[in-house]
C-alpha positions in Angstrom: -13.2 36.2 19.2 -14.2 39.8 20.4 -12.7 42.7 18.1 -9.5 44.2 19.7 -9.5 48.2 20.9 -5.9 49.2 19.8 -4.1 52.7 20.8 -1.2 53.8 19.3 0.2 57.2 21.4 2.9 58.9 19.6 4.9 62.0 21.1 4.9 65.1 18.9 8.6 65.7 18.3 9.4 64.2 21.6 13.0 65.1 22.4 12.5 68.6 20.8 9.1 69.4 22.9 10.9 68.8 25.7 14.1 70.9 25.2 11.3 73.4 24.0 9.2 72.5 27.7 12.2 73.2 29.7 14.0 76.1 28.1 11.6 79.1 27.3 13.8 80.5 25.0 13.3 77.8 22.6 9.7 78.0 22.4 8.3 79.0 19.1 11.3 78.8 17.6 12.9 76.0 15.1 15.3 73.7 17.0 17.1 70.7 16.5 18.1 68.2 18.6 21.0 66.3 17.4 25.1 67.1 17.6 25.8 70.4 15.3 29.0 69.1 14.3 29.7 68.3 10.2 29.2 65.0 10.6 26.1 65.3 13.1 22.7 63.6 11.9 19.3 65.6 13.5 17.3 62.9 16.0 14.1 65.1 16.5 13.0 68.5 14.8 10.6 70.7 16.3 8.0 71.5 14.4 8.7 75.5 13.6 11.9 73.6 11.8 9.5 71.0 9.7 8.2 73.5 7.1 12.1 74.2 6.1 12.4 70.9 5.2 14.3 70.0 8.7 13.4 66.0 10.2 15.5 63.4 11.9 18.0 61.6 10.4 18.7 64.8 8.2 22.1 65.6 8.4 22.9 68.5 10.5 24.9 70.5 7.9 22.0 70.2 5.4 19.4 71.1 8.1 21.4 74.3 8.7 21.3 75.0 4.7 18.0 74.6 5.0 17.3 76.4 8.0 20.1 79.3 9.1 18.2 80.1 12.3 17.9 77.0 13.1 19.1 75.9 16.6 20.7 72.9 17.6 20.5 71.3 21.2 22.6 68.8 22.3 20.2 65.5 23.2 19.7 64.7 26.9 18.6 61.1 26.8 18.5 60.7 30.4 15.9 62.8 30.5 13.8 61.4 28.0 13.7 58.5 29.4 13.1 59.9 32.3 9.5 61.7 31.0 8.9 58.3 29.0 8.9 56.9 31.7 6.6 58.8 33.4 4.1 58.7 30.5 4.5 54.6 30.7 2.9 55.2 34.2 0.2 57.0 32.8 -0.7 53.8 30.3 -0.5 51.3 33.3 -3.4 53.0 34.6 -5.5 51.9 31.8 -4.1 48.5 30.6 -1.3 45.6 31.1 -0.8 45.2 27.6 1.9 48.0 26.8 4.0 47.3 24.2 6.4 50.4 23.8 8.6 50.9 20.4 10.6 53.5 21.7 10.8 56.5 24.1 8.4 58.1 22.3 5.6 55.8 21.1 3.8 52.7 22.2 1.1 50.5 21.7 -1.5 49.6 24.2 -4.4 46.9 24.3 -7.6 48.8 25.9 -10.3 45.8 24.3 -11.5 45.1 27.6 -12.6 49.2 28.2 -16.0 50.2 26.4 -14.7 53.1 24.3 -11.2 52.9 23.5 -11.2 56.7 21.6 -12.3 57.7 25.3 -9.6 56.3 27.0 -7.2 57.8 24.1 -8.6 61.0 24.9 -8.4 60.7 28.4 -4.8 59.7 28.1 -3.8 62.6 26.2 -5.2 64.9 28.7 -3.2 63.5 31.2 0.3 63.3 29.3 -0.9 67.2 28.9 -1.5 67.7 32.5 1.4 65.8 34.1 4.5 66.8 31.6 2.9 69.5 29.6 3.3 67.5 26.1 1.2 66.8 23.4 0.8 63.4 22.1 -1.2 61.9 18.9 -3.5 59.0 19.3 -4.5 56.9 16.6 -7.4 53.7 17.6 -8.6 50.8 15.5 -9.0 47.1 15.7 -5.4 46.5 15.2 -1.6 47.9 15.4 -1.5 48.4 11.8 -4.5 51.0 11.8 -3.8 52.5 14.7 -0.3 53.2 13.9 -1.4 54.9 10.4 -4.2 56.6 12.6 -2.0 58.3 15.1 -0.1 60.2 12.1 -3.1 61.5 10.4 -3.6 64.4 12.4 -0.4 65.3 13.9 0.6 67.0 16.5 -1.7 66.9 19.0 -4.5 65.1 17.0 -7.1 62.1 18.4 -8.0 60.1 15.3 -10.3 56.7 15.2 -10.6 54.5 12.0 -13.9 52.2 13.3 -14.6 48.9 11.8 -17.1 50.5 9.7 -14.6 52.9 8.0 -11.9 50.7 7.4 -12.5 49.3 4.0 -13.1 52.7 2.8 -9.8 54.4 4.5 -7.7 51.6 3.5 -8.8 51.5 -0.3 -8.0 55.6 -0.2 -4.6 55.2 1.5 -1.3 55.9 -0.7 0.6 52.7 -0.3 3.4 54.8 1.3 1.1 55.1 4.4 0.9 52.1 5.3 3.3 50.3 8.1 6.3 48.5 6.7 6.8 50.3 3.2 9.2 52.5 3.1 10.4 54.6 0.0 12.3 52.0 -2.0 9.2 49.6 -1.8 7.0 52.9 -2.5 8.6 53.0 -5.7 8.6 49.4 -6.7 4.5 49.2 -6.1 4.7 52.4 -8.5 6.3 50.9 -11.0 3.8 47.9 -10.9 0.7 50.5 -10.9 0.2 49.8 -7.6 -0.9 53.6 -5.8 -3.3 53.3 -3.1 -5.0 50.4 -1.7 -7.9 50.1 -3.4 -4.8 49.4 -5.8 -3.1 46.9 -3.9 -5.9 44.4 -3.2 -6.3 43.9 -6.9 -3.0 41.7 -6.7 -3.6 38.3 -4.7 -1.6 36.8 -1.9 0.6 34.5 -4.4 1.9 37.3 -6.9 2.7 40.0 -4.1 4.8 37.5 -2.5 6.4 36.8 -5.6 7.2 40.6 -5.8 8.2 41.2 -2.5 8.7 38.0 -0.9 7.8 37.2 2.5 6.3 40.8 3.2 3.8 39.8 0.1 2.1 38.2 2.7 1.5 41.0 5.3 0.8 43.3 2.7 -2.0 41.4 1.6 -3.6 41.7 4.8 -3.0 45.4 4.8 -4.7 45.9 1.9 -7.7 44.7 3.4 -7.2 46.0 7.1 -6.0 43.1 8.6 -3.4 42.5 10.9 -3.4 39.6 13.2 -0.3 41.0 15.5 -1.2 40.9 19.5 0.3 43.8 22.0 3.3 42.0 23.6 4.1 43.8 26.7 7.7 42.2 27.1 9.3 41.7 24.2 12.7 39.4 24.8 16.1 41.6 24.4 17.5 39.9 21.4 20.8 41.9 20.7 22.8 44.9 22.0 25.1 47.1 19.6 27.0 50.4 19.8 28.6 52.6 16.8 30.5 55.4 16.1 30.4 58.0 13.0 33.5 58.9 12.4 34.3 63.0 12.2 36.1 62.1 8.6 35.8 58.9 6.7 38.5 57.2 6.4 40.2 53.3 5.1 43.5 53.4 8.1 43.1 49.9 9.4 44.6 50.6 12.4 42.4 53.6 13.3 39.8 51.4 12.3 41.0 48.7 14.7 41.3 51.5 17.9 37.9 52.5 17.2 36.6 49.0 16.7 38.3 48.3 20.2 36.0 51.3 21.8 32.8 50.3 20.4 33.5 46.8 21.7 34.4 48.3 25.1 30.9 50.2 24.9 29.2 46.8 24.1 30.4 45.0 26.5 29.5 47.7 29.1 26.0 47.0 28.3 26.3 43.4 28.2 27.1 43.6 31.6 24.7 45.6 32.4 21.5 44.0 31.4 23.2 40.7 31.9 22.6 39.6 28.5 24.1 36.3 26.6 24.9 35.5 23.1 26.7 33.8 21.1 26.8 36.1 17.5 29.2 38.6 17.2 28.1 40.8 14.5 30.4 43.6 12.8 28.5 46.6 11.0 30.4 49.4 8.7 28.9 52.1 7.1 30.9 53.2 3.6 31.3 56.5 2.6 28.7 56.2 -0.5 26.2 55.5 2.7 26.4 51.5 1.5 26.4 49.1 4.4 27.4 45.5 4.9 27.2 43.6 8.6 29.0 40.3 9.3 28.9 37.7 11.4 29.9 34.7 13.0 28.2 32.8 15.8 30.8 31.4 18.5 30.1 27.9 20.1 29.0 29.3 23.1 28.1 32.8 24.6 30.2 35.6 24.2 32.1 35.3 27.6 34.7 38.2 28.1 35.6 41.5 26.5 38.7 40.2 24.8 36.9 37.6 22.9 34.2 40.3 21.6 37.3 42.2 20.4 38.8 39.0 19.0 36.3 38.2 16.6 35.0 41.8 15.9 38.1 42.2 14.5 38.3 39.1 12.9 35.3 39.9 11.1 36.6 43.6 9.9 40.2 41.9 8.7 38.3 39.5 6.3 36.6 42.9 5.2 36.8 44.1 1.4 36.6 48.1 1.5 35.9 47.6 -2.2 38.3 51.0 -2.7 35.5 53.0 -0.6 36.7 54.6 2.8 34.3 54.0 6.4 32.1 56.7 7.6 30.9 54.6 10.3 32.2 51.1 12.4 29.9 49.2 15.0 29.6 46.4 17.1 27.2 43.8 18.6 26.2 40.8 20.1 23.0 38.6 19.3 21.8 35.1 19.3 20.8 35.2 23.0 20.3 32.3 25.1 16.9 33.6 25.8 15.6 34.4 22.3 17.0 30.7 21.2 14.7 29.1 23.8 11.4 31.0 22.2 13.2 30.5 18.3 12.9 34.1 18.0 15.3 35.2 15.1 18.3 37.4 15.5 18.0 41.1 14.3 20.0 43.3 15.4 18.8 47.3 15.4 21.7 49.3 15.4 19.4 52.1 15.1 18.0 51.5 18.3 20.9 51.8 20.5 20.9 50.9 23.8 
């Protein structure tokens, strides 16, 4: 089988460059986009706000401790998707095998072009050209690499990990780099000794899933550079959610129960809108400790009118135990589609990832 040419293009703080693009007053200067409001949560930060300590998902009134100057710009997502859109046209030039993640970053297939780190180039001077953004490449033999490649010289930075480097890189890495561990498994491989990856491929496939279950398995392979995942240009809707953080948290059920009502409302909207079908209604709250529980419960046949979303949302938020703690945030969402059930894709529903 011929080695794959993977390119993972990543906007430098996307939503922020662009505020910064179109506003001249912003330039140079740290900026937030996100609502400014106490219970506001930054999305992007540009990057004279990084060295204070300022990144998404940072609340807003600690990125103001932080940062006093810092200025905070209310997000325009039309717009984004408006630019990301324009970048995605730049990709189609090159290759059919887009597989985007989010408005800001995507993967692309390029193994049929001779030099892959010349097409990432070449892309990156046309993003330049045609929207006046930067955007970091990273290129390998697969998503895994070229994901961690694309950070390693951020912003604005072209990097290449070549089959003949990869052993080497990957046995160098702090486990933390690599895709799919995040800071709670971080710690966990600390515990067990388990630093870098030269670290990580002393354990075998057996005892890592023993630690860590199913993802044993994948990190196995990343320990050795492997990672068998193809670029899938259309990936299958398989939910669609909405939220809302409330401005003070708070246990009133019947505030609760308006608010769940509005949330539905928004779902339903977008049900309609991308003509989507399922059958899960799914209930998410967010406590005020920052614990969160979803629930579920998967109807006999497709979620088929707005009144029956609200029904069994709140159904699902009656039979809920607040465990003494108030709500900081309530949402709302159907999966289980029709479509995902004919491919036996699994449910997962990204809340994060709003629609």
């Amino acid at each position: 089988m011929p080695q794959r040419k993977i390119i993972h293009i990543d906007m430098d703080a996307f939503y922020a460059s662009v505020e910064q693009r179109d506003n001249p007053a912003y330039r140079g200067k740290p900026i937030a986009v996100g609502h400014s409001g106490p219970r506001g949560v930054v999305a992007t930060a540009s990057y004279e706000a990084r060295p204070y300590g300022v990144h998404s998902a940072l609340s807003s009134a600690q990125a103001r401790r932080l940062c006093p100057q810092l200025i905070f710009v209310e997000p325009r997502h039309e717009v984004y998707k408006a630019v990301s859109m324009q970048i995605r046209q730049i990709f189609a030039d090159y290759t059919d095998l887009i597989e985007p993640l989010s408005l800001d970053e995507a993967f692309l297939d390029v193994s049929h072009e001779r030099s892959a780190t010349l097409v990432a180039r070449e892309i990156k001077r046309r993003i330049l050209a045609e929207t006046q953004l930067t955007a970091s490449a990273g290129v390998s033999v697969n998503k895994m690499l070229a994901k961690i490649a694309s950070d390693y010289r951020k912003p604005n930075g072209l990097f290449t990990i070549a089959p003949a480097q990869i052993e080497a890189f990957v046995a160098s890495l702090p486990v933390e780099r690599f895709f799919g561990i995040g800071e709670v498994t971080a710690q966990k491989m600390h515990a067990l000794g388990i630093l870098t990856g030269a670290d990580l491929r002393q354990w075998d496939r057996a005892s890592l899933m023993r630690q860590f279950g199913k993802a044993g398995g994948l990190y196995y392979g990343y320990a050795r550079g492997i990672d068998d995942r193809e670029v899938v240009p259309n990936r299958i809707r398989k939910s669609i959610s909405a939220e809302t953080t409330f401005v003070e948290d708070t246990d009133d059920r019947s505030r609760l129960a308006t608010d769940l009502a509005e949330v539905c409302d928004e779902v339903w909207s977008r049900l309609q809108r991308h003509r989507f079908q399922g059958k899960t209604v799914v209930l998410k709250l967010k406590f005020d400790n920052f614990k969160q529980i979803t629930r579920s419960k998967t109807l006999p046949k497709p979620v088929d009118s707005l009144s029956t979303l609200y029904r069994v949302a709140q159904e699902l938020l009656t039979a809920c135990d607040f465990g003494g703690r108030k709500i900081r945030l309530i949402g709302a969402g159907v999966g289980n589609s029709l479509e995902a059930d004919c491919d036996g894709l699994q449910l997962r529903l990204p809340f994060d990832d709003l629609i």
